[in-house]
Structure formats: structure tokens, C-alpha cells
C-alpha positions in Angstrom: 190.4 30.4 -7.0 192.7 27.5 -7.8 193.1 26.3 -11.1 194.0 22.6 -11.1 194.6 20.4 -13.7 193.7 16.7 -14.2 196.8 15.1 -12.2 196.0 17.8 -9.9 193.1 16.2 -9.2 194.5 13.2 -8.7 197.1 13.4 -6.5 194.6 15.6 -4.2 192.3 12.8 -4.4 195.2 10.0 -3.8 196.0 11.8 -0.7 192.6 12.4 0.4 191.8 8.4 0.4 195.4 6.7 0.9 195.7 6.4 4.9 193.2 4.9 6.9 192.9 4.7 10.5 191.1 2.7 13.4 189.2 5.5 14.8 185.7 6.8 13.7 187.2 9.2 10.9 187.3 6.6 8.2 189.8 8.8 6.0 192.9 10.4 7.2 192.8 14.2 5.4 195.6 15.7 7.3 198.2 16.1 4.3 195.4 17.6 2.1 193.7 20.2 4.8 197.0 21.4 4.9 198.0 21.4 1.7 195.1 23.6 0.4 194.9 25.4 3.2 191.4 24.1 3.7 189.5 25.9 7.2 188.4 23.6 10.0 184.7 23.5 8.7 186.0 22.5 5.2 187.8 19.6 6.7 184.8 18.2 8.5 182.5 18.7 5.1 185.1 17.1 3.2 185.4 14.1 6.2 181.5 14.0 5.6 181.4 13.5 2.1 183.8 11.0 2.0 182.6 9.1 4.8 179.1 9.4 3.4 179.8 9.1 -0.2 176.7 6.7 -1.3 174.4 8.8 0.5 175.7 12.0 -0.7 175.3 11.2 -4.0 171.3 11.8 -3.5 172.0 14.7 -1.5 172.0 18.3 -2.8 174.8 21.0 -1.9 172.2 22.8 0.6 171.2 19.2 2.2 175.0 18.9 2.8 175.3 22.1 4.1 172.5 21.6 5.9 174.0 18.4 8.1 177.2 20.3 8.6 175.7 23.3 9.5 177.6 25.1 7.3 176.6 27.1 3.9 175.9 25.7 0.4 178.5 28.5 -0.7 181.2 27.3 1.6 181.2 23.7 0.1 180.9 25.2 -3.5 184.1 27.3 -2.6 185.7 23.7 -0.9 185.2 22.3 -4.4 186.8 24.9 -6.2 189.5 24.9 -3.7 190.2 21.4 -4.6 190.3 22.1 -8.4 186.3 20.2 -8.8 183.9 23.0 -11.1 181.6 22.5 -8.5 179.7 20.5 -6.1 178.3 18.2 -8.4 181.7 17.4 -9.9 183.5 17.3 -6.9 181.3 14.7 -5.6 181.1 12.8 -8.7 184.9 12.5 -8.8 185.3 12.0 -5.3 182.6 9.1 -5.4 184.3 7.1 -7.9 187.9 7.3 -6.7 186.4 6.2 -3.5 185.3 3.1 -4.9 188.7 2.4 -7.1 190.4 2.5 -3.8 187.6 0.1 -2.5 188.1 -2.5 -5.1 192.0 -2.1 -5.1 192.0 -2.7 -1.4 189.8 -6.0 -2.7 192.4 -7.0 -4.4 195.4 -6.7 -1.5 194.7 -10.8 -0.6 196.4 -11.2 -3.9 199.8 -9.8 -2.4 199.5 -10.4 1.2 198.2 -14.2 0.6 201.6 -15.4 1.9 200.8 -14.1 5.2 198.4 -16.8 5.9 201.7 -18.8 6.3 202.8 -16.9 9.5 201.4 -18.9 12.6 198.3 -16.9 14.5 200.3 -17.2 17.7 203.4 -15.3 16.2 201.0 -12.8 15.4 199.3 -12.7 18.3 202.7 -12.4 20.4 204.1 -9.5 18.0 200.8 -7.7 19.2 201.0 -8.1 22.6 204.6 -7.1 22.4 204.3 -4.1 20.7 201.0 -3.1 23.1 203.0 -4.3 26.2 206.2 -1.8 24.7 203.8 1.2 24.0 205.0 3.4 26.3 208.5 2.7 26.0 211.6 3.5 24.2 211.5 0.6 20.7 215.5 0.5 19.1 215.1 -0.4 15.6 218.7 -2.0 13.7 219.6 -3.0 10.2 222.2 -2.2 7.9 222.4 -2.5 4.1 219.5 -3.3 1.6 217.9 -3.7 5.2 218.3 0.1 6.2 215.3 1.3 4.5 213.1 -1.3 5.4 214.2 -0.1 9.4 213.7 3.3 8.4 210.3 3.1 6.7 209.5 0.9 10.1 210.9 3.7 12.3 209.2 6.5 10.5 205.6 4.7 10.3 206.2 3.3 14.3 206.4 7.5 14.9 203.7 8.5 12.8 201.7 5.2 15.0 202.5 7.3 18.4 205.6 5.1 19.5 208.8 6.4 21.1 211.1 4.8 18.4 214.8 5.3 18.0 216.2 4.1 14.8 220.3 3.0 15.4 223.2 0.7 15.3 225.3 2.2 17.4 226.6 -0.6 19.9 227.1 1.8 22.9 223.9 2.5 22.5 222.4 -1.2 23.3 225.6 -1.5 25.3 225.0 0.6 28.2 221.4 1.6 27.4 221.6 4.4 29.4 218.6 5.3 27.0 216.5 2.7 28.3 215.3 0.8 25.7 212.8 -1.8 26.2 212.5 -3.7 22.7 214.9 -4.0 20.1 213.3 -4.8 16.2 216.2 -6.4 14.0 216.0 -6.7 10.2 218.8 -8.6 8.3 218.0 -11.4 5.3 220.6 -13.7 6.5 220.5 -13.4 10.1 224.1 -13.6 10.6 225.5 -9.5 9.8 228.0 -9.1 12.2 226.9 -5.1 12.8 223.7 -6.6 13.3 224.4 -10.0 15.3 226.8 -7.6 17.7 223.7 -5.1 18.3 221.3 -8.4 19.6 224.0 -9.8 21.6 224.1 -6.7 23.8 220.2 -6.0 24.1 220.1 -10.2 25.1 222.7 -9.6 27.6 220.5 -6.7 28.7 217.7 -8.4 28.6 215.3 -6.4 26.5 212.8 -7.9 24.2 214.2 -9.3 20.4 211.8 -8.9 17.7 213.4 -10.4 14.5 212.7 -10.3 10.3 215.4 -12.7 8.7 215.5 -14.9 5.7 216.5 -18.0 7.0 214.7 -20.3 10.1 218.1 -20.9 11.6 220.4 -18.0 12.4 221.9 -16.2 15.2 219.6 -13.2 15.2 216.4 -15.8 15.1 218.1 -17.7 18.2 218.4 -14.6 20.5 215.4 -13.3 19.6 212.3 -13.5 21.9 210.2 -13.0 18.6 211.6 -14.2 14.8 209.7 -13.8 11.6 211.4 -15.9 9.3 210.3 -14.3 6.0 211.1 -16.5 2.1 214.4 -15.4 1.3 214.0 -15.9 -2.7 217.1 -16.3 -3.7 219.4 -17.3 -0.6 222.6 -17.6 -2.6 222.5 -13.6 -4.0 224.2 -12.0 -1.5 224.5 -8.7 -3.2 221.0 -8.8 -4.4 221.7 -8.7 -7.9 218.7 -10.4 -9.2 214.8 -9.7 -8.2 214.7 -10.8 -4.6 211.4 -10.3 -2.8 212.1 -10.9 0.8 212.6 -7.1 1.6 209.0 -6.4 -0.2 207.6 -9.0 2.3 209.0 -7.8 5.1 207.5 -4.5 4.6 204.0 -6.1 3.9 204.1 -8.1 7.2 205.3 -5.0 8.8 202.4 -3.0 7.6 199.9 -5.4 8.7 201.2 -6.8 11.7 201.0 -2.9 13.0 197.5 -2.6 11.4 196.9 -5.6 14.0 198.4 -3.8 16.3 196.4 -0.6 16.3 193.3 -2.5 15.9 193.8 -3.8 19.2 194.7 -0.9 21.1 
């Protein structure tokens, strides 16, 4: 029996409610079944529960058990598994970290509000983009503070199902022996030469330019087929010495332009 303590709890329970997909499972519990080792039966009681949480709440272990044709036993042993003292706790617990996450996704308008300042038909044409590219071969580009805003792209773009390829090398787009069909492009001013260089060759080869920059007017934005010009806080930092929030943005209209995207698959 595992012995868990308190943050224990907490990060099982963080994990069990953070991702959330389109389909019917409303929680993604990958990361925790494997984790804790849970079997295939525990997985779909634990999916239950936290699908059903209100009406579990009036539901005893064998009624549970009962719906998931499973034994009261088995969920008692999920519980301990998870570091709960038992069913009652677990469900307890489970039931009001549910609804924290609930409120707190409530609450999201409050940082995503600038969103509403993106035109519906940019939104709309990122989407069909993306669908119309979702079979083939997405390059992703940016160098500098810009890097890890391309890699947390790339790597949720993979997780998403898409063939992604994460680079700035020019023979790459050059050639495109690879044969890429969409190139996304990150850069706060728009005008990186490492950057610039890698959109000139996928325009020459005619693939389709998806752009995040700072600025309205710049040489990435004018090649692209697609620009998001995100608020650039504090245009005349270059080396991002103060608080400058345009990266944060970017990521935020990156996770829910995708979420749009999914949705609409």
C-alpha cells in the first residue's frame, strides 16, 4: 500500500484534472494510470468518478462498483493506491479539487480577455489552415527568447497528433526535400535575419506562412499568408530586460487557437 503525503495528493490530483480533451473522456488520466501503475479497470473507475463527481457523491463504493462492474474492494484498493484512506476520502478530495479547477478555469477570461482583439476571421483562417495541414509535415522557426515558445508549440502540436518538425536550418526550407507544407514563425520584431532568411525560402517555395510578431509591419508579417500581430509591451527592449509580456501572449493565443482547432476536427 502507498503511503502518500499531503502534496502527494496534490500533485496526483493536479495531474489527474490538468488536460482536457475534445472527446467524450472529459479528463485526460494518462500521466497518473501510469504513474501509479493503476490496471485498466482502475482507470475507467477513476474516469467515472471524475466524470460523474456530483453524482458520485450520493453513491456508495458498492453502487460504484456496481456501474463499473467491478468490486467495491477494487475501488477501495484504487484509493489507497492514490494515497486517499478510503473511498469516502478519496471521493471527497477528488470532488473538491474538481470544482477549484472549475472555478479557476472561470476565471481564465481574466487573462485571455485580450484575445477578443484578434479578428474572428484570422481565427477562423488559422483553423482551417491547421485542419487543411493535418496530414502534412508543419516546420516550426524561432530563435532567441522566441525558441521556447516554438518548442512548447512543437511539443504540444505532437502531443495534438501533427507531424511537426521543429528547425531553422535554411537547407532545410531551401530544398525541402522534407516536404513541408506550412511553416509557423515566431519572432517579436519580425525582422531576425535567421528568421526573415527561413520565410524567404518557404515563400519562394510556396508553402503556407503562419506568423506571431510584435509589430503590424514587418517582413515576416508581409510574407506570411497568416500574421498574428501580438502587443509587443515594450517595443524598444530589445534584450528583454524589463517585464515584457508578448511571449506570454503568444503562448496563450497558441493554446487557444489549437483548442479551436481540435474542436473543429
Amino acid at each position: 500500500m502507498y503511503s502518500l503525503s499531503n502534496k502527494d495528493i496534490s500533485m496526483i490530483s493536479y495531474e489527474v484534472i490538468t488536460l482536457y480533451w475534445r472527446c467524450d473522456m472529459k479528463f485526460d488520466i494518462y500521466k497518473i494510470a501510469d504513474n501509479y501503475k493503476l490496471s485498466e479497470t482502475e482507470r475507467q473507475v477513476l474516469q467515472y468518478i471524475l466524470t460523474n463527481i456530483d453524482s458520485v457523491l450520493t453513491k456508495g463504493v458498492r453502487d460504484v462498483a456496481t456501474i463499473n462492474y467491478t468490486s467495491a474492494a477494487t475501488i477501495i484498493k484504487l484509493s489507497k493506491k492514490l494515497g486517499y484512506t478510503g473511498y469516502v476520502d478519496m471521493i471527497y478530495r477528488l470532488n473538491f479539487i474538481v470544482k477549484n479547477h472549475q472555478n479557476n478555469q472561470e476565471h481564465t477570461s481574466d487573462i485571455t480577455s485580450f484575445i477578443s482583439e484578434i479578428e474572428n476571421k484570422k481565427i477562423e483562417d488559422f483553423i482551417s489552415m491547421i485542419i487543411k495541414h493535418r496530414e502534412d509535415i508543419i516546420f516550426i522557426t524561432a530563435t532567441g527568447f522566441s525558441d521556447s515558445i516554438a518548442d512548447f508549440f512543437w511539443r504540444k502540436m505532437l502531443v495534438l497528433g501533427f507531424k511537426c518538425i521543429k528547425t531553422n536550418s535554411y537547407g532545410v526550407y531551401d530544398s525541402n526535400q522534407i516536404g513541408g507544407a506550412l511553416v509557423i514563425g515566431i519572432s517579436k520584431s519580425g525582422e531576425t535575419e535567421s528568421i526573415t532568411k527561413v520565410i524567404d525560402y518557404a515563400s519562394k517555395n510556396q508553402l503556407d506562412i503562419i506568423t506571431f510578431t510584435g509589430k503590424p509591419e514587418n517582413h515576416m508579417a508581409k510574407k506570411a499568408t497568416l500574421n498574428f500581430m501580438i502587443l509587443d509591451d515594450k517595443e524598444l527592449d530589445d534584450r528583454n530586460l524589463t517585464a515584457n509580456y508578448f511571449y506570454a501572449r503568444v503562448m496563450i493565443v497558441m493554446e487557444y487557437l489549437l483548442d479551436k482547432v481540435m474542436s473543429n476536427l
